[in-house]
N, C-alpha and C positions, 0 to 999 in steps of 0.2 A: 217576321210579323206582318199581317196583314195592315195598310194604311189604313187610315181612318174611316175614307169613303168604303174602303172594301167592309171593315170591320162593322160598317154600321148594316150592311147587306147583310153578313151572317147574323144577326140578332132575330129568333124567331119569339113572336109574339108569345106570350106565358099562357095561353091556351096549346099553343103549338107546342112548347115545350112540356106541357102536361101531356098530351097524347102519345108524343116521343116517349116520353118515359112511361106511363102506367104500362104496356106489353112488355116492362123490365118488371116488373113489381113481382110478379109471384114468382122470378127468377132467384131473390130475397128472399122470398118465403112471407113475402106479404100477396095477401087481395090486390088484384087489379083495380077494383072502387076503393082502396085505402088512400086516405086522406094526402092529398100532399100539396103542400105549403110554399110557396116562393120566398125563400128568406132572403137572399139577396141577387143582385144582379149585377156582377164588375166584369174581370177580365172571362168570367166563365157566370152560369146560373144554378145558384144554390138551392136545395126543397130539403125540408123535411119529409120523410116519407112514414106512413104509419102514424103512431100513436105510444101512448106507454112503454112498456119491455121492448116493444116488438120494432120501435121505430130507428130508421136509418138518415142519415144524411147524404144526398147524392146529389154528385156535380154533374152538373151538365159540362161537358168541355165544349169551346168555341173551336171550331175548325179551324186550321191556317195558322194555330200559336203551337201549342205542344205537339209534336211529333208523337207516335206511339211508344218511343224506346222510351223516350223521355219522360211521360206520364206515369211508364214502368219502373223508370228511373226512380221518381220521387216515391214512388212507392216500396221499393228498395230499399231507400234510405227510411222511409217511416217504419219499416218493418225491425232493420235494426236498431233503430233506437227505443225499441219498444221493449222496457224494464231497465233503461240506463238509470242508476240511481239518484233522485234527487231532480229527476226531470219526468215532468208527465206532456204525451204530447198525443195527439189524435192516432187513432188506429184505423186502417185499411180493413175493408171487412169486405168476404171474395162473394162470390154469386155461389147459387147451390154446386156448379159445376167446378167452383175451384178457384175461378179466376179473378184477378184483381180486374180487370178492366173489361167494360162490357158496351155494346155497341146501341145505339139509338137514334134512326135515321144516318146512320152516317157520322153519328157525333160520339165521342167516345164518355162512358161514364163511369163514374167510382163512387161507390159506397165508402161511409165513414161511421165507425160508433158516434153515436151522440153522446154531448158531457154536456150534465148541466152545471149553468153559471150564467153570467153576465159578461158583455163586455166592459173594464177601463172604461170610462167617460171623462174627457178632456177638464170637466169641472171637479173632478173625484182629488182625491188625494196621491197624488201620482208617486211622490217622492219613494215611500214605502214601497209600492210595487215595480221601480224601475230600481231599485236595490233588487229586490228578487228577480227582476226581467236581468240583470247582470250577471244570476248566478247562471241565469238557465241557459242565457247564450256563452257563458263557459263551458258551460256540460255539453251543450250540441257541439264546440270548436272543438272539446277535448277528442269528442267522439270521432268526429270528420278526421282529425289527424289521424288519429289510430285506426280505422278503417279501411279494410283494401275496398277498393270497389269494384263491385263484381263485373265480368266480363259483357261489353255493351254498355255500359252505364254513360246514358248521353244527359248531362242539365247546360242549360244557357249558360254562358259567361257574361257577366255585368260587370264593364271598366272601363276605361275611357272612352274605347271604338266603338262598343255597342250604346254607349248612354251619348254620347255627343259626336260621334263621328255622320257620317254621309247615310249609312244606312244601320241606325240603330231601331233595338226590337221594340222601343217603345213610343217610336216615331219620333219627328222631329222638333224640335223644339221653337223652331224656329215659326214654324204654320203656328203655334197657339195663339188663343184668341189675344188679342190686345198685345202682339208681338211685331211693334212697328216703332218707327223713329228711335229718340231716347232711349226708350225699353230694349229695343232689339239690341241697339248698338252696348248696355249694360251687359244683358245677357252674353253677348258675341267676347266681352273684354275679361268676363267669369269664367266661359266656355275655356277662354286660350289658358288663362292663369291654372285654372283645375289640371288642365290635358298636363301643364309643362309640371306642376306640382305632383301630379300622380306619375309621369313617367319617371321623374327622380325617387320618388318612392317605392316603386319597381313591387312588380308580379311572384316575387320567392315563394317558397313554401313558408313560411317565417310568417306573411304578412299575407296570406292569398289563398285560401281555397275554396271549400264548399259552406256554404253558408245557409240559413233561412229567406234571409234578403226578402222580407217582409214582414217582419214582428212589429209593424204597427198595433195602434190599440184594436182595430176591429179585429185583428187574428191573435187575441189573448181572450181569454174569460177566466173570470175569477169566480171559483167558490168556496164550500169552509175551509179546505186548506192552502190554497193558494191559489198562483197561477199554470194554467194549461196554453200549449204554443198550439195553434190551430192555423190548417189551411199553407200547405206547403209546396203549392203548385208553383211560387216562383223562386223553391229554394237553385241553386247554382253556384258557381263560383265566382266569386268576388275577394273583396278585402278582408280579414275578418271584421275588421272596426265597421266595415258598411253595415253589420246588422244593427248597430247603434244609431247612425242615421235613419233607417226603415222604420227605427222603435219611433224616433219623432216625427213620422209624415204628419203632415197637415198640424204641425201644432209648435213650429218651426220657429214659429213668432212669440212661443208663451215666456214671459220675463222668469219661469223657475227655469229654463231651458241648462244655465249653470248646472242647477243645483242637481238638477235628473240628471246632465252629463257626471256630477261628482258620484253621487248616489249606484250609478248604472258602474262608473268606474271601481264603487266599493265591493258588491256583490262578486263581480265579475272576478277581481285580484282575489277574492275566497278563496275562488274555486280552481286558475291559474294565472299564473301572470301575466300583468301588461304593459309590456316596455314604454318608459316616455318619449320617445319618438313615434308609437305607435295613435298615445294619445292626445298628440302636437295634431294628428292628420284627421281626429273626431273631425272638429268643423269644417274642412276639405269635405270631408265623407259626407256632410249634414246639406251643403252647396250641391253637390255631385246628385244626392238623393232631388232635393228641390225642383233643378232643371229636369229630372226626368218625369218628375210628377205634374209639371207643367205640360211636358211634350206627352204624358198618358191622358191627361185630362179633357187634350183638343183632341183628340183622335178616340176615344172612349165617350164621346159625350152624352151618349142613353147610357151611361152605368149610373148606379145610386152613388156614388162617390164624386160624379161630374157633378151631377144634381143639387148636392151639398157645395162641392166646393168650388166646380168651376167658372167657367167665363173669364174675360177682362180682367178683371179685379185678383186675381190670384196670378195672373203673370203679370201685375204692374209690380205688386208685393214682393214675387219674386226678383225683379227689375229693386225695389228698394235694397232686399235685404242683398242682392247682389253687391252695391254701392257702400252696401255697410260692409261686408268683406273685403271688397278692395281698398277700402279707405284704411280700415284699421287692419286689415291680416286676422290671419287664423291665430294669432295668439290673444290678439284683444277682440275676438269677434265675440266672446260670449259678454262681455262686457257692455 
């Protein structure tokens, strides 16, 4: 992954990015002057494209992060998960020519059907939806286990070395803003404790493979019948429990954090089981996610999620709940 300064170089202006893409638009099967919308801007930039029936979702990918195999990769996997019962998740949709992955200035793009809904809002009622967000991250594990994966299939791995070692993908942690004296030295004494907690907890097949590793709320929308898992650009392998940490980015600090973890825990045992040793290592996974959304925040900081959450202030936070881990452990940490 490209550092920060470099990342902040590939960022092209949202006029640049519209011109990038409109000579893909009738490749779709849409007008070149069809509308298209900037819906969001993080590790990649999202548009609507079209209007009514006819309208598409298309990523811009940032260069320097996903490889080609990779982007084909996740695509891969969206493709077969698409009819698994009891889960609905975003569909890949090809260019007239066929292909999932299509080219713009150099930047690679993918189309997505649009679903309408809203996203989860941190003030909404979460309890009820992170029951359902448990069944659905059952049904993608179920999936990921039974799945050969087809020949080439390249995604990141997220575990200790890439989220906290020397050269992990989502930068360092250590650069983020307000990452000095006291703070650092918190951080540095959570870093050693996670690394020595996770290597005892070891990488099996049991505890460890392909995941979404991003079901935060802004990649859910809900409508009349439930939830939809969206935007699977940093699914990989990880822990399976990491996808439970991802479900609470940025809301780390809410006093029901318990009650979603019991809730997330109920769904989830529905659909298969989860050994108690697996969920002793939730709030390990919940730390592990923290520090890296820290070290994304200083190195991403023109994304609409810096903007919301970062600076200062969210690596001191980190630094507290830090303190509150090591003081009481992962057993009493939701406490």
């Amino acid at each position: 992954m490209n550092d920060g300064a470099a990342g902040k170089a590939d960022i092209l202006s949202e006029s640049a990015q519209t011109r990038a893409l409109r000579g893909l638009l009738p490749d779709y099967g849409l007008p070149a002057d069809a509308p298209l919308e900037l819906l969001n801007l993080s590790e990649n930039a999202t548009f609507r494209a079209g209007s009514g029936a006819e309208a598409l979702i298309l990523r811009l990918h940032r260069p320097g992060y996903h490889s080609r195999s990779e982007i084909a990769s996740e695509l891969a996997w969206l493709q077969a998960l698409q009819g698994t019962p009891g889960l609905r998740c975003v569909r890949p949709v090809p260019a007239r020519d066929g292909h999932l992955i299509a080219d713009a200035g150099g930047r690679a793009v993918v189309a997505f059907a649009p679903i309408a809904g809203r996203e989860p809002r941190p003030d909404d009622d979460l309890l009820p939806w992170f029951d359902t967000l448990g069944e659905i991250t059952a049904r993608l594990h179920l999936q990921a286990r039974g799945w050969t994966l087809p020949p080439g299939f390249a995604r990141k791995r997220w575990d200790g070395e890439t989220i906290l070692g020397p050269r992990p993908h989502w930068g360092d942690w250590r650069a983020a803003p307000g990452c000095e004296g006291e703070v650092a030295m918190l951080l540095q004494r959570l870093s050693d404790d996670l690394l020595a907690r996770l290597a005892e907890y070891g990488t099996g097949p049991a505890v460890f493979g392909l995941v979404h590793a991003d079901l935060r709320l802004a990649n859910l929308l809900i409508d009349e019948h439930g939830l939809w898992a969206i935007d699977f650009d940093d699914c990989g392998f990880s822990w399976w429990i990491y996808d439970f940490a991802a479900a609470v980015s940025f809301i780390e600090t809410d006093p029901r954090l318990p009650d979603l973890a019991e809730n997330w825990r109920t769904g989830y045992a529905r659909v298969a089981p989860l050994p108690a040793a697996d969920l002793a290592m939730l709030p390990v996974m919940v730390m592990l996610r923290r520090i890296l959304l820290t070290a994304w925040l200083g190195t991403r900081a023109e994304s609409d999620t810096a903007a919301e959450f970062g600076g200062p202030a969210y690596t001191i936070a980190s630094a507290d709940l830090a303190e509150r881990f090591l003081t009481r452990g992962p057993a009493r940490f939701w406490g």
